[in-house]
Each structure stands twice: as structure tokens, then as C-alpha cells.
BALOBA-1460 file (C-alpha; in Angstrom, 3 decimals):
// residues 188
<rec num="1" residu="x" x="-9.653" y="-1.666" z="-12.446"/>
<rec num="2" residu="x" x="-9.217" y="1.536" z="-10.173"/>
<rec num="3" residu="x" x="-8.096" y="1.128" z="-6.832"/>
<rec num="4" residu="x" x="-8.190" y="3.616" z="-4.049"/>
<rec num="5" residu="x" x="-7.009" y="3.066" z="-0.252"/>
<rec num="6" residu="x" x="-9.963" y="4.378" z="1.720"/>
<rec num="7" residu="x" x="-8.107" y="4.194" z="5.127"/>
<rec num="8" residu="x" x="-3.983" y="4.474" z="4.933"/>
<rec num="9" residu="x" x="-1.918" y="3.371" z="7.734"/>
<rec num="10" residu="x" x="-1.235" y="5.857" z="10.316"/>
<rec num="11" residu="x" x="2.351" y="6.535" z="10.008"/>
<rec num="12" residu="x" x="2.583" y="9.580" z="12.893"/>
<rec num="13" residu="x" x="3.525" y="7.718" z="15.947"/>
<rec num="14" residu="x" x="6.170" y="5.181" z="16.281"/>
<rec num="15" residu="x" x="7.138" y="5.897" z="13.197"/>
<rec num="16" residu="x" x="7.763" y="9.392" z="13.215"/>
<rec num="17" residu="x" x="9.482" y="8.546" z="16.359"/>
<rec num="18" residu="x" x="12.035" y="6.274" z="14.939"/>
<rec num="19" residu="x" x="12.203" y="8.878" z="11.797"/>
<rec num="20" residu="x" x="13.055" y="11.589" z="14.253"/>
<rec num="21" residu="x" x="15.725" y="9.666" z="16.275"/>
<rec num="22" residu="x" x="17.437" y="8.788" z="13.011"/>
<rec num="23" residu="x" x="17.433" y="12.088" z="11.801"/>
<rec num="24" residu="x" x="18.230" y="13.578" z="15.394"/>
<rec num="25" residu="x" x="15.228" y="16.218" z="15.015"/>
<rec num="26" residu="x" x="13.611" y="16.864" z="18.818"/>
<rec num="27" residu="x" x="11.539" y="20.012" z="18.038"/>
<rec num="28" residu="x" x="7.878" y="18.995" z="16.796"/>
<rec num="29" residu="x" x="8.273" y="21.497" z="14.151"/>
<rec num="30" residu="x" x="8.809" y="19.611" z="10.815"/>
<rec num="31" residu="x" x="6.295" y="16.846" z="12.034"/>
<rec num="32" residu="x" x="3.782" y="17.686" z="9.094"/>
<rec num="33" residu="x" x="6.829" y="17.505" z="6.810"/>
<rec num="34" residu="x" x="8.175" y="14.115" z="8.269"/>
<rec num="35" residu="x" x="4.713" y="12.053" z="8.255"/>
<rec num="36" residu="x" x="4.502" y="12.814" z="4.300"/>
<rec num="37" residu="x" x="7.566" y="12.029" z="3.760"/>
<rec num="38" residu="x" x="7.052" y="8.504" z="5.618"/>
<rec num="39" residu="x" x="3.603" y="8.362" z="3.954"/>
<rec num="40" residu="x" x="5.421" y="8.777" z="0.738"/>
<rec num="41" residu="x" x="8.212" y="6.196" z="1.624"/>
<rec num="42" residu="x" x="5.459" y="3.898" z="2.703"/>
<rec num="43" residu="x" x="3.706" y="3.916" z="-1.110"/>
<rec num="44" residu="x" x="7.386" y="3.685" z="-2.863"/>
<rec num="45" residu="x" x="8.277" y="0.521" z="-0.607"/>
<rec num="46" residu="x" x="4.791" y="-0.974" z="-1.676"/>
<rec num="47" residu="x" x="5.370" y="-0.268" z="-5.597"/>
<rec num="48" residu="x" x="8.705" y="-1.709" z="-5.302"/>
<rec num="49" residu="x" x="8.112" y="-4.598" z="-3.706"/>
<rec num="50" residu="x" x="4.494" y="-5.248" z="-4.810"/>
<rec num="51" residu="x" x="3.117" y="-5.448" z="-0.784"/>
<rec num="52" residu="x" x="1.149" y="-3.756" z="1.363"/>
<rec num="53" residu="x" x="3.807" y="-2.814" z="4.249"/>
<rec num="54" residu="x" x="1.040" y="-1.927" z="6.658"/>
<rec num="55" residu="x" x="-2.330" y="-2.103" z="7.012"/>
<rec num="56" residu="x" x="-4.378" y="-0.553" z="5.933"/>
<rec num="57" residu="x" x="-7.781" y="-0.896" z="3.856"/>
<rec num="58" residu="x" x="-7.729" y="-0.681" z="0.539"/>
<rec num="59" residu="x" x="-10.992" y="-0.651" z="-2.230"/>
<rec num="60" residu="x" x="-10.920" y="-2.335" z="-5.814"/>
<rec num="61" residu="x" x="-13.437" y="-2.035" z="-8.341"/>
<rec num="62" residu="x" x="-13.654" y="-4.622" z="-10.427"/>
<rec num="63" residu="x" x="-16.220" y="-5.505" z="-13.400"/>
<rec num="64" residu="x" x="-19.595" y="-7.628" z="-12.041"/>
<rec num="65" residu="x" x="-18.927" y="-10.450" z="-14.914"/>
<rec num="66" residu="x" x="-18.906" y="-14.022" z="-14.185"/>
<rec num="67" residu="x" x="-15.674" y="-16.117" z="-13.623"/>
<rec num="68" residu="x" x="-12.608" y="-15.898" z="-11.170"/>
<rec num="69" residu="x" x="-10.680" y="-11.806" z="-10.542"/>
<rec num="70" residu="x" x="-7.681" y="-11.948" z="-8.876"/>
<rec num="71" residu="x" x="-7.212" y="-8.673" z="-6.952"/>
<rec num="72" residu="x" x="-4.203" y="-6.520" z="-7.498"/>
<rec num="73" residu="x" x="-3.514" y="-5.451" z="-3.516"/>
<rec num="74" residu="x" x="-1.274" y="-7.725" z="-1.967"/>
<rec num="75" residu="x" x="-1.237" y="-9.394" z="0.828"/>
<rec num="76" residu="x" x="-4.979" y="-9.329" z="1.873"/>
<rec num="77" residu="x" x="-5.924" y="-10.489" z="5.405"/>
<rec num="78" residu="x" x="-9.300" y="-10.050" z="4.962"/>
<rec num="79" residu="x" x="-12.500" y="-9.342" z="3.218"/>
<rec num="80" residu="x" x="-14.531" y="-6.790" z="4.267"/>
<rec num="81" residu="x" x="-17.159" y="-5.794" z="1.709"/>
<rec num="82" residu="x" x="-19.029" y="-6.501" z="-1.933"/>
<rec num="83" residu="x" x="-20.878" y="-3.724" z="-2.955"/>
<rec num="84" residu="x" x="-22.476" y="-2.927" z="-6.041"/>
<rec num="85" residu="x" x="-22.002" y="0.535" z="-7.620"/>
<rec num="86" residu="x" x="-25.100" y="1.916" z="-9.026"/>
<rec num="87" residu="x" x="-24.973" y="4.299" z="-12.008"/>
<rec num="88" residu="x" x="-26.025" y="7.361" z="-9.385"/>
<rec num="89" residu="x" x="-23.187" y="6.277" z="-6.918"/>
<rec num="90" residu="x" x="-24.816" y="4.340" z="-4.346"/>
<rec num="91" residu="x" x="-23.850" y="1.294" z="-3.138"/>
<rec num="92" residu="x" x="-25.757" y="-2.131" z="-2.837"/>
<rec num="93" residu="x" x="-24.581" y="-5.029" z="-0.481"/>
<rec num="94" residu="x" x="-23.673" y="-8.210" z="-3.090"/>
<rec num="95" residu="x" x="-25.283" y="-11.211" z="-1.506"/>
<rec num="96" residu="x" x="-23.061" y="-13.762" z="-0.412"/>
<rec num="97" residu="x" x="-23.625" y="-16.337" z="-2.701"/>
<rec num="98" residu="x" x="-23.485" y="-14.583" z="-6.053"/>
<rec num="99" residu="x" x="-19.388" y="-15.046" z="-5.177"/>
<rec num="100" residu="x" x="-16.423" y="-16.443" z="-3.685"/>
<rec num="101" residu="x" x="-13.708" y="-15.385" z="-1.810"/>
<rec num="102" residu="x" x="-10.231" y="-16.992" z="-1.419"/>
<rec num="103" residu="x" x="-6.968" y="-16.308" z="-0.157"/>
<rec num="104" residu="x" x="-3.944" y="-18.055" z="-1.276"/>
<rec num="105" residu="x" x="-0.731" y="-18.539" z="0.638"/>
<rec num="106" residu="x" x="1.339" y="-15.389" z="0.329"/>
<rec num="107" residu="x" x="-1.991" y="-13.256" z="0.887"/>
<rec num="108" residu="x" x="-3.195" y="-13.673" z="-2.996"/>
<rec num="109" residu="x" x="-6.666" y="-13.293" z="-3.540"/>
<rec num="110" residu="x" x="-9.235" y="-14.302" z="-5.619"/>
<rec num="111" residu="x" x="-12.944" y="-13.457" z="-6.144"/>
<rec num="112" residu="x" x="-15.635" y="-15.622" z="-8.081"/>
<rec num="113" residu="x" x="-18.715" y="-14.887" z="-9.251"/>
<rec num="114" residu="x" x="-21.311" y="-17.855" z="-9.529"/>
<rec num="115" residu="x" x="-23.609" y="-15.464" z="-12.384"/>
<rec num="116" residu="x" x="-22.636" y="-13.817" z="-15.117"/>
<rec num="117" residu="x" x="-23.345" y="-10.592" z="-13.668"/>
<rec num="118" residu="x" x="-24.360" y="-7.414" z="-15.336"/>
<rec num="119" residu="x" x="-21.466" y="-5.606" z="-16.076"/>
<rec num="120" residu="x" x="-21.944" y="-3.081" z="-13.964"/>
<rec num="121" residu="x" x="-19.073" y="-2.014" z="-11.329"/>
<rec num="122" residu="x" x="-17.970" y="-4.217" z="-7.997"/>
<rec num="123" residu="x" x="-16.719" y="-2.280" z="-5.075"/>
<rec num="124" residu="x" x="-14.484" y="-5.079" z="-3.220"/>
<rec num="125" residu="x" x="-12.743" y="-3.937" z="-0.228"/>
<rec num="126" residu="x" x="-9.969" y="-5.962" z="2.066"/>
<rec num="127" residu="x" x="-8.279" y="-5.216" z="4.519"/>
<rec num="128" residu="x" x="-4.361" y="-5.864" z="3.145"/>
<rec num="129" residu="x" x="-0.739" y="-5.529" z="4.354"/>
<rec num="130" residu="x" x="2.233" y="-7.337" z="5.831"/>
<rec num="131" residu="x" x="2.289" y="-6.482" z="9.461"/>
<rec num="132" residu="x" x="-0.465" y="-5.035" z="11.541"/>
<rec num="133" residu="x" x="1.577" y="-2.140" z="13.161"/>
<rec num="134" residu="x" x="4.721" y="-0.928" z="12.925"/>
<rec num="135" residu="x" x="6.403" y="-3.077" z="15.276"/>
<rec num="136" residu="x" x="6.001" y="-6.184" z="13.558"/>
<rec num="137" residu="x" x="7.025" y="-5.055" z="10.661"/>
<rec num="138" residu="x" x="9.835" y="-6.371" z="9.466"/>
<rec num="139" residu="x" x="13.265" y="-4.753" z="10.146"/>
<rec num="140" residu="x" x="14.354" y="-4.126" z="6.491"/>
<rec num="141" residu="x" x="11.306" y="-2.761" z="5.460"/>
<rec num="142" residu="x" x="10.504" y="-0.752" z="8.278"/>
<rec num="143" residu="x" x="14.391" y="0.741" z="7.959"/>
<rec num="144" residu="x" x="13.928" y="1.086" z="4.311"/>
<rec num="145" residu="x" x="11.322" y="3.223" z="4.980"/>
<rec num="146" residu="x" x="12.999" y="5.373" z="7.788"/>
<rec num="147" residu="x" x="16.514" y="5.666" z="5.723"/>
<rec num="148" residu="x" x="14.697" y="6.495" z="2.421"/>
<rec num="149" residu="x" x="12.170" y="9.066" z="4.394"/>
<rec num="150" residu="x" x="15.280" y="10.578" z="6.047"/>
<rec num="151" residu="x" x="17.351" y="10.791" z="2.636"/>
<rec num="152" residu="x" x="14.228" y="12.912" z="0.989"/>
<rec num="153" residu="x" x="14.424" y="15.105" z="3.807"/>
<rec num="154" residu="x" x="18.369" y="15.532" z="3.955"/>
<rec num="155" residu="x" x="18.230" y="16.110" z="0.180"/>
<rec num="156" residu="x" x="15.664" y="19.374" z="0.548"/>
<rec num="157" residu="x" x="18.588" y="21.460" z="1.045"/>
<rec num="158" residu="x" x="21.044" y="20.162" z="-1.858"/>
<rec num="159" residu="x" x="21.233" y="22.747" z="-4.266"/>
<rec num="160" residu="x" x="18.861" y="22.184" z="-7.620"/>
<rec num="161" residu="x" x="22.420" y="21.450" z="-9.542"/>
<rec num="162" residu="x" x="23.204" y="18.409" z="-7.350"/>
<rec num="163" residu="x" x="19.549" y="16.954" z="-6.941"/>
<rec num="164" residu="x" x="18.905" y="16.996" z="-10.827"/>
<rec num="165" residu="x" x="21.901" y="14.599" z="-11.250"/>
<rec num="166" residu="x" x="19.670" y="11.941" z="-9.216"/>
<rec num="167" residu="x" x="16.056" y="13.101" z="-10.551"/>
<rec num="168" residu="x" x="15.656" y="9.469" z="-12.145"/>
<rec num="169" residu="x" x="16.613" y="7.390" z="-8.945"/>
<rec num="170" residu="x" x="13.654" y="6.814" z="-6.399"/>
<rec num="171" residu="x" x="15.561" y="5.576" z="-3.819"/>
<rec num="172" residu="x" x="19.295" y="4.610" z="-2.951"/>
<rec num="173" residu="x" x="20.794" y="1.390" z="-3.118"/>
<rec num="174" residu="x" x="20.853" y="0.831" z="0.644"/>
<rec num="175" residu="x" x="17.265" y="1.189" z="0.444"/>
<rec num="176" residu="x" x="16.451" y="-1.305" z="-2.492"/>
<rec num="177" residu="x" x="18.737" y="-3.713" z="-1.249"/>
<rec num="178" residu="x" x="17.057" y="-4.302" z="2.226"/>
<rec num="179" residu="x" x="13.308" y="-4.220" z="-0.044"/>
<rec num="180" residu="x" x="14.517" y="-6.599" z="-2.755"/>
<rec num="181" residu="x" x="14.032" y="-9.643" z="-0.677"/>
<rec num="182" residu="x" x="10.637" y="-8.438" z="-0.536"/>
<rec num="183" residu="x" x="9.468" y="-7.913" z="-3.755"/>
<rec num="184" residu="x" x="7.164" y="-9.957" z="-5.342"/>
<rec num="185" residu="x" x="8.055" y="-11.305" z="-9.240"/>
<rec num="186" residu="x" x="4.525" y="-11.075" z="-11.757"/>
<rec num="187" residu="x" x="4.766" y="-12.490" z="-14.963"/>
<rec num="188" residu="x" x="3.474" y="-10.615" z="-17.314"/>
């Protein structure tokens, strides 16, 4: 199952704001630098805690085979397409009643198809994430984000010597602790 997000979240306004503030930055200078590094903060609070932060729409292929696929992205607010992917690339609406489409509480979801399908490759995008903006985002992820953005860019100018003694350690401690209550638990 590959999964691609075909529109991110825009992280360049209120967030670079806030990112700015806490880093005390005025000039518009490092701006390019900044919105990676909150883009990049963005995907490490997501594979920590297993959720979407923000919004944004995501795309899931999946094999067309009958029976019940639970999608990876979490949480999904919506579906938005079915296609079929042809063996030249192009893309065929799936009609509506070849599946179903459920989400569970805690934005889980589930596709079904009612035939066994052909085997051939489902394009299933949703539209998935916590909060629809960064304002309602909750504080301790949204600051997770900010302090672990603002520690990547602080630690640009440590000498190699002192960064390669952290190399393993994706983010500090203050960070995971306000994501932990976040992350989601998958048995394996």
C-alpha cells in the first residue's frame, strides 16, 4: 500500500508566525528555511503520534479485492474519491456501490468492496487530520511542532562534534512529552 499526500497543509502563515516569535527572527530572510523546517516537524509529529496534525489530503492505493481495508491515514474527515488505476495511468471513477465507506470514532476508516474486484490498483483519497487550521490545533501539538522546528534550526550552528552526539534522537524530550498523549497504540 503506497501512500502519497497530494495536497500538504500550508504551514507558511500563522505558523511561521508563531515559529518566528519563538525564535525572535523579524527579517523575512530565513522564511524558506523556517517553513521546511515546520513542514518537517509537521511529518515527525504525525509518525510519532500516528495522526494527521493538519489537514490536509492525503491518497492511498490499495488492492481492488473484495472484503473490508482499513486505511492507514489517521484521522479521516472525509472521503473524497475511488478511482481505479489503469495499467497506462489513468484513472476511472469506482461506482458507488461496488464499496463502502465508514468512519469509526477516533477518525478510523474502513473501505468495503461488495465484488471481488480485479486486482488491479484503488486510488482512495480522504481528506484527514486533527484540526482544520492551525488555530484549533491543539496546544501541545501545535508547540511541539514550533519548539522542535525551532531546536532544528538553533542546532544548524552546533559544531559537527556536538550534533553527532544526538544524531539518533529525533526530537527532545520536551517535545515527545507534550505528543505522547497523542499517539495512537497499533497492535501489531
Amino acid at each position: 500500500m503506497r501512500r502519497t499526500i497530494v495536497q500538504p497543509a500550508s504551514l507558511a502563515g500563522e505558523p511561521l508566525g508563531e515559529l518566528k516569535s519563538w525564535l525572535g527572527i523579524t527579517r523575512p530572510a530565513d522564511d524558506t528555511m523556517l517553513v521546511a523546517l515546520l513542514e518537517a516537524s509537521h511529518a515527525l509529529c504525525e509518525a510519532f503520534t500516528g495522526r494527521v496534525p493538519l489537514v490536509q489530503l492525503v491518497e492511498e492505493e490499495l488492492p481492488f479485492l473484495g472484503g473490508a481495508h482499513d486505511l492507514a491515514v489517521e484521522p479521516v474527515r472525509a472521503l473524497v474519491s475511488v478511482e481505479e488505476i489503469a495499467d497506462d495511468a489513468t484513472r476511472l471513477p469506482l461506482a458507488g456501490e461496488d464499496y463502502d465507506f465508514a468512519i469509526a470514532a477516533g477518525g478510523r476508516a474502513r473501505i468495503s468492496f461488495s465484488s471481488r474486484g480485479d486486482g488491479r490498483t484503488l486510488a482512495v483519497r480522504v481528506e484527514a487530520g486533527i484540526a482544520a487550521d492551525w488555530a484549533s490545533l491543539p496546544p501541545p501539538l501545535r508547540q511541539g511542532i514550533i519548539r522542535l522546528a525551532a531546536h532544528h534550526f538553533r542546532e544548524r550552528d552546533r559544531p559537527a562534534e556536538a550534533r553527532s552526539a544526538q544524531a539518533g534522537v529525533a526530537a527532545p524530550a520536551s517535545v515527545t512529552a507534550l505528543w505522547l498523549p497523542w499517539r495512537v497504540r497499533k497492535l501489531a
